[in-house]
N, C-alpha and C positions, 0 to 999 in steps of 0.2 A: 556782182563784181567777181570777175575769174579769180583762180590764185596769181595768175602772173601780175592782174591788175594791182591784186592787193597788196603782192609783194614789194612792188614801184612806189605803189602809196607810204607802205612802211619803211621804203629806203630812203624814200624823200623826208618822211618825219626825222629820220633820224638824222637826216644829215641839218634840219633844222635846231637839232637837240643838240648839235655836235658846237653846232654856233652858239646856241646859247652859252656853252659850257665854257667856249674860249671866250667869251664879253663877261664871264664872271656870275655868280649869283644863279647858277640853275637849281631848282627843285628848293626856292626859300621858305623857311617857317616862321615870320613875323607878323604875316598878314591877320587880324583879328578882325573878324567880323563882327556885324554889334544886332543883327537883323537877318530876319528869315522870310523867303519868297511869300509863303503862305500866309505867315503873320502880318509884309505889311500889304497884303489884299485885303485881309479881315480888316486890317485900321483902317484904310486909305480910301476902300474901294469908292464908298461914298463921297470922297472927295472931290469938287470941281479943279480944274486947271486953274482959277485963280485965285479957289482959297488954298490950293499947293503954290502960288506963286506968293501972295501976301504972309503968307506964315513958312518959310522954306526949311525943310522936311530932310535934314541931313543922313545917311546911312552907308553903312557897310557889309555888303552883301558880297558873297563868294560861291562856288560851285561850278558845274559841265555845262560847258557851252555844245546847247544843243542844234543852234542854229546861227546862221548870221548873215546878213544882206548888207553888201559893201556899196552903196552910193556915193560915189564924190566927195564929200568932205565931210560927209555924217552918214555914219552906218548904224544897223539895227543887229541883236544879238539876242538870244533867249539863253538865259541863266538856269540852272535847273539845280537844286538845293534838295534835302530831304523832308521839304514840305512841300514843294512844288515847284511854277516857275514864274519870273518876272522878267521883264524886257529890258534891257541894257539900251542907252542910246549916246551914242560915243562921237564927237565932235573934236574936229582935226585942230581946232582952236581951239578947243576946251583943253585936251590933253597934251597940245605939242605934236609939232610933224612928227618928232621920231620916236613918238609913243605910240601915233596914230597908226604909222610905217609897220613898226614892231605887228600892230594889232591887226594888221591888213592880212599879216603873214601866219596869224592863230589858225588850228583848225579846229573842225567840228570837235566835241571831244573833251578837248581842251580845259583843263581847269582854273578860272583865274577869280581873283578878286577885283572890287569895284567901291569906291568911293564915289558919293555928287548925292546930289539932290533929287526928291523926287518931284516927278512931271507929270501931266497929263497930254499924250499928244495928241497931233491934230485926227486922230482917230479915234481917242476916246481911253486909251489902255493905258492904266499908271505902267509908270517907266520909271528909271533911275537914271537923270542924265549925270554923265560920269565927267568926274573931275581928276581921277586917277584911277589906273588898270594895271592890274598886275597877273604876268603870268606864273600859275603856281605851281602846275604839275603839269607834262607835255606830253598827250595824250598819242601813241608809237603805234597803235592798231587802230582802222577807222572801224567808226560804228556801224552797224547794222543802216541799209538803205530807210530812208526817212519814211518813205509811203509803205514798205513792206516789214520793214522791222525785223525782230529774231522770232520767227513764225512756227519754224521747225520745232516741236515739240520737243525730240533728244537733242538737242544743242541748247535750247534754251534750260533743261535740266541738267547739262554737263555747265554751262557759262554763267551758273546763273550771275554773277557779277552781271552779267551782260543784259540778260534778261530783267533785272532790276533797272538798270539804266533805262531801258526801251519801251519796258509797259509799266505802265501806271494799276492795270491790271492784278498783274503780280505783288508789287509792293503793298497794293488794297489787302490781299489775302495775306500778306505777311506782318500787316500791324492789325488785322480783324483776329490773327491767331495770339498776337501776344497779347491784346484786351481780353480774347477770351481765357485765357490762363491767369490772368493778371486778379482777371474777375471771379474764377476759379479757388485763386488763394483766399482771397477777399471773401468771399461767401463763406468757405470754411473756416476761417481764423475768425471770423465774427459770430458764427455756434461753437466755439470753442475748443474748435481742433488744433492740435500741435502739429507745425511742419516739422519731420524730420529727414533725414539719411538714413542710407544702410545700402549695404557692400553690392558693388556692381561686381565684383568676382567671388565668386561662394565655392568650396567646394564639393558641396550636393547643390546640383539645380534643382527648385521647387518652385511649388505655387504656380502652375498649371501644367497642362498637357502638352508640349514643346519638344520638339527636338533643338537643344543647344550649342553653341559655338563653343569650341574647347580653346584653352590659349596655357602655358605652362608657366609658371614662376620658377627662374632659375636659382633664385637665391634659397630659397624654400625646397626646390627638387620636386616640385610637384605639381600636376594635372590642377587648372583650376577653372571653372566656367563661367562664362559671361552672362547674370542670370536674366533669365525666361521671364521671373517678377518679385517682386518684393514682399510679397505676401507674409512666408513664412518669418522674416527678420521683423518684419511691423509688429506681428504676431506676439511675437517673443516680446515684444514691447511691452503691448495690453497686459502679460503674464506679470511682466513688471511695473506695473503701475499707472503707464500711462494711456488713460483708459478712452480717448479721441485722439490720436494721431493719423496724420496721412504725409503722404510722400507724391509729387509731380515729379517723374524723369527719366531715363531711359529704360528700357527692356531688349532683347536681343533674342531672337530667334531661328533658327538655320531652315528654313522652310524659301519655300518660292515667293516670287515675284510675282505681284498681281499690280492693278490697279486699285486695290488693297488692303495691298500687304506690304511692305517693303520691313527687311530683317530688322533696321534698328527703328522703332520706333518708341512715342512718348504715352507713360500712360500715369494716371491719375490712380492712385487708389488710399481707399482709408478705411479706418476702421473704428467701432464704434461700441463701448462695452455696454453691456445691459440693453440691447438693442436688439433685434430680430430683423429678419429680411422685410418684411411688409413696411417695417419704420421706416426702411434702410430706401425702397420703394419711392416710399411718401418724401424722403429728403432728395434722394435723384431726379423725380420728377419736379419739383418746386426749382431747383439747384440750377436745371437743364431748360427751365420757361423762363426763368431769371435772367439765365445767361444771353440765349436768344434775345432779349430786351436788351442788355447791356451793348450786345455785339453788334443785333445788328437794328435794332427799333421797334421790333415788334414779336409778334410769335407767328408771323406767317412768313414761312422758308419758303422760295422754288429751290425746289432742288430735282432739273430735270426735268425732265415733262408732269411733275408732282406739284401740288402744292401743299406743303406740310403744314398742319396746324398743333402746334405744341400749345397753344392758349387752353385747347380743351383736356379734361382728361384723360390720362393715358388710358388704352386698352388696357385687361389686365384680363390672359386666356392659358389656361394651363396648356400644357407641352402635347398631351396626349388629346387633347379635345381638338388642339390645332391639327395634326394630323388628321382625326376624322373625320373633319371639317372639310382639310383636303382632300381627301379620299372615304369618302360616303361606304363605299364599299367593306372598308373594313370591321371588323368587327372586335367592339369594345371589350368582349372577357375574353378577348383572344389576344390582346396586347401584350402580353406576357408568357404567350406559347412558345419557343422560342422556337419553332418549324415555321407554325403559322408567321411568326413574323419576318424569317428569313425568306420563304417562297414571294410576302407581299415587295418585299425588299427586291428582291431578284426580278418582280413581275415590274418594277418601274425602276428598273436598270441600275441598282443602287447598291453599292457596298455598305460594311462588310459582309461576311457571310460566317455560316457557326464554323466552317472549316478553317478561320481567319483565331477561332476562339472567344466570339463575339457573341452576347449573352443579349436577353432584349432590349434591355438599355441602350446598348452603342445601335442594337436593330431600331429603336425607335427614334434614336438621334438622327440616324442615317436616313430615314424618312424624313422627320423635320427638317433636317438640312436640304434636303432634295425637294419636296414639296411645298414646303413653307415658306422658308429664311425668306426667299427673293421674295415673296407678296407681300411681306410686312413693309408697307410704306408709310403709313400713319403710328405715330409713337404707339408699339405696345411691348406690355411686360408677358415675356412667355417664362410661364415659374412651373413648379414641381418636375424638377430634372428628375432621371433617371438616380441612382446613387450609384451603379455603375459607371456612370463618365461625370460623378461628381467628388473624388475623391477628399474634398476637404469641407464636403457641405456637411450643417447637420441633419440626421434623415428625419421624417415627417413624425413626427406624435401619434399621427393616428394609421402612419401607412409608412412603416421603412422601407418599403420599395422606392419610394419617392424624399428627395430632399426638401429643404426649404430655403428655393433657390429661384433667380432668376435671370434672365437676360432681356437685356433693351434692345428692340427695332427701329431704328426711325430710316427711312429712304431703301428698305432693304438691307440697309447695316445694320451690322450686329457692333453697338453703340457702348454700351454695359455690361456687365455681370457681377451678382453679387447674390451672397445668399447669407443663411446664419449658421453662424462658424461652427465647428465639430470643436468640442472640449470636452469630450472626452479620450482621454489618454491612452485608455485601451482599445476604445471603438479604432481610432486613430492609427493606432499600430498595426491594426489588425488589415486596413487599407491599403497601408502602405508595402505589406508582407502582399497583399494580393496585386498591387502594383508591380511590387518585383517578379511576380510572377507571369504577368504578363508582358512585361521589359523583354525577359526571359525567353518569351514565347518567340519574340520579333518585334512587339512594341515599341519602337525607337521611340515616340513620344509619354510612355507612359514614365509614372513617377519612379524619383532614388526612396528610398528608405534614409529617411532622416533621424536619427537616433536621436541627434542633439535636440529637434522639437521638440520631440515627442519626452522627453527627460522637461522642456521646459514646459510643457502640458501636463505633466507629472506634479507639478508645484500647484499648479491650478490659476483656468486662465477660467474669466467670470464670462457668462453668457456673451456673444458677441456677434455683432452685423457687419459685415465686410464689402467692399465697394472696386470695382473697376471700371477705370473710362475711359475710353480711346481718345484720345486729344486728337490726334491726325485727322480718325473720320469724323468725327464732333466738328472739327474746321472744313472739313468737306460739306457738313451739310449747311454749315452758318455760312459758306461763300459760294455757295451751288457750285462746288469743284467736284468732276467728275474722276478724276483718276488722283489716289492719295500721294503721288510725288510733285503734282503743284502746290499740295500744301506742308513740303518740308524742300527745306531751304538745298540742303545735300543729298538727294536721296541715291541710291547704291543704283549702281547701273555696270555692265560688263565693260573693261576698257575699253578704251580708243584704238581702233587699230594703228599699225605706226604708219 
């Protein structure tokens, strides 16, 4: 449809809207419906046309008429609800010429209510033949064409109203996402965890590697940031007492646009006293085969040209082993030369480099990421991070070069992170002082120094395993979505031009 066509379309709705308004009663809220599309398929479907004719089956149903075929004295209509759709069948005798009239004049779109009986027609499809119809809301923009739908990718993530209407597709992946969170709380409030809050504007951003969105309190007079994650406030929790809490909900982070990434997104994280990473492990794995079962039936994902199996157990391959796994070539007591590891870095085109100020750590991350991330398709845990780019782990027992830390792979996502938490007060401080020193350097993503933790690490927080999970890609790989703005409802996008 052109714009000039569309624009005819929507002159003409309106001047339909315009009649309604002078006959009285436009835009009513009395209508109550008693029944839903989907629910009475589940009762009825089984039913013949003459045990709906001997037992007669009264209801009221409302919703977008998505279709409609005007024949002569009895037309057909498709009703479309937020469970599905049922067939309207509307008779100029049943309802009155000047209701039938009225209904001739409906368009696609359109919202209305319906009273009558259900039927079985000469087709075989339960129906609702209607004994009264009411228009409820007058739909001013026509939908998307029937056979081609809202196809375009960025219109249907700017409209989504629209794109909700149109595919069935879309709304699948938007109630697979709230069973998975649903099922998410549910798992953890059943081992004992506390849902709480904590402050989406902080004034030290903490709790991971981010560059932050700034925003100002005027009443206050002061710079406040939109945090990166929740970590640190849950923290302070554990220090206080409550020794299993977690939190489901936003994070915000000033970084690009990917298929993803997008700035605002949803994340899981909790925390667990007297617990260590490998516990922490064994609950995410269990947590995450669960979920799969609840969402979507089973533990075999496609997602992609993959097929994922979460029924089995996860990989579980240190950080450094996957590198040399990837690259044979290098060499294991050289991992920590920090030449050698800049030249291998440079030899496969890899940031950063020591003139960056970048020590082996971020050099072996910068492998990993470059080598690895993407081949991880089958669930594994890649653990023993650097303690350079793990500023809040705690480091290894037998090796403080390394933490005791992990991250989740599943489809090439990076799904998880979590490791066992640093409580100590001084190690702590001492992190964050070298943090600011790197801030300092150019680091836009490295950490603030947070004095107020570190004074509540001072009180003493008891051993602890800490948890992050991406909700968004977690719902990419439960609905085989390939780009993470089909599975969030609003996602950020550059304006419209005018």
């Amino acid at each position: 449809m052109t714009e000039q066509d569309e624009n005819y379309v929507i002159a003409e709705r309106r001047r339909k809207l315009g009649e309604w308004r002078d006959a009285g009663g436009a835009y009513p809220n009395d209508f109550r419906r008693d029944a839903l599309a989907g629910d009475l398929h589940g009762l009825f479907d089984g039913r013949s046309a003459e045990d709906l004719e001997a037992e007669p089956i009264t209801v009221a149903v409302a919703g977008r008429m998505m279709a409609k075929r005007i024949m002569g004295k009895a037309s057909f209509t498709n009703l479309q609800d937020v469970s599905g759709r049922i067939q309207l069948y509307v008779q100029r005798d049943e309802i009155g010429t000047e209701a039938y009239a009225a209904f001739k004049a409906y368009d696609i779109g359109d919202i209305v209510g319906a009273r009558g009986r259900l039927i079985r027609t000469r087709t075989g499809e339960l129906s609702v033949h209607v004994s009264e119809l009411v228009l409820i809301t007058k739909s001013l923009r026509p939908l998307p064409e029937k056979f081609h739908g809202l196809t375009d990718a960025e219109q249907r993530h700017r409209q989504r109203y629209v794109d909700l209407i149109m595919n069935e597709e879309s709304r699948s992946i938007f109630r697979a996402r709230t069973d998975l969170i649903r099922f998410l709380r549910g798992f953890l409030d059943h081992i004992g965890f506390m849902e709480v809050e904590t402050p989406m504007m902080q004034l030290i951003p903490g709790g991971a590697m981010a560059k932050p969105f700034i925003t100002h309190h005027n009443a206050l007079g002061i710079d406040l940031y939109l945090r990166i994650a929740p970590e640190l406030y849950l923290k302070r929790l554990v220090v206080g007492g409550f020794e299993k809490v977690y939190e489901i909900n936003r994070n915000f982070r000033n970084e690009g646009l990917s298929t993803r990434h997008n700035p605002e997104f949803t994340m899981l994280e909790s925390y667990e006293a007297y617990a260590d990473y490998i516990g922490c492990m064994d609950m995410t794995e269990t947590m995450l085969r669960d979920a799969a079962l609840a969402v979507t039936g089973g533990t075999s994902l496609r997602f992609g040209d993959a097929e994922l199996d979460l029924g089995a157990p996860f990989q579980r391959v240190t950080m450094e082993d996957a590198v040399l796994a990837a690259d044979p070539s290098l060499d294991r007591g050289k991992l920590r030369d920090r030449e050698y590891m800049a030249a291998a870095c440079a030899r496969h085109s890899l940031g950063p480099t020591i003139n960056d100020g970048a020590g082996t750590g971020k050099l072996l991350m910068a492998l990993f990421e470059g080598l690895v991330e993407h081949t991880l398709i089958q669930p594994t845990f890649i653990t023993q991070h650097p303690t350079e780019v793990s500023p809040l782990s705690r480091c290894n027992d037998d090796d403080p070069y390394l933490t005791d830390r992990f991250e989740l792979f599943i489809g090439g996502l990076e799904v998880a992170n979590g490791f066992s938490e640093l409580n100590d007060a001084e190690d702590q401080a001492e992190r964050f002082r070298a943090q600011v020193e790197s801030k300092g350097a150019g680091d836009e993503e490295a950490m603030h120094y947070d004095a107020d933790y570190v004074r509540a690490l001072e009180y003493g927080m008891p051993p602890a395993a800490g948890l992050g999970v991406g909700i968004d890609r977690l719902v990419m790989l439960m609905t085989d979505t390939q780009s993470i703005r089909e599975v969030i409802l609003f996602p950020h996008m550059r304006p419209e031009a005018e």
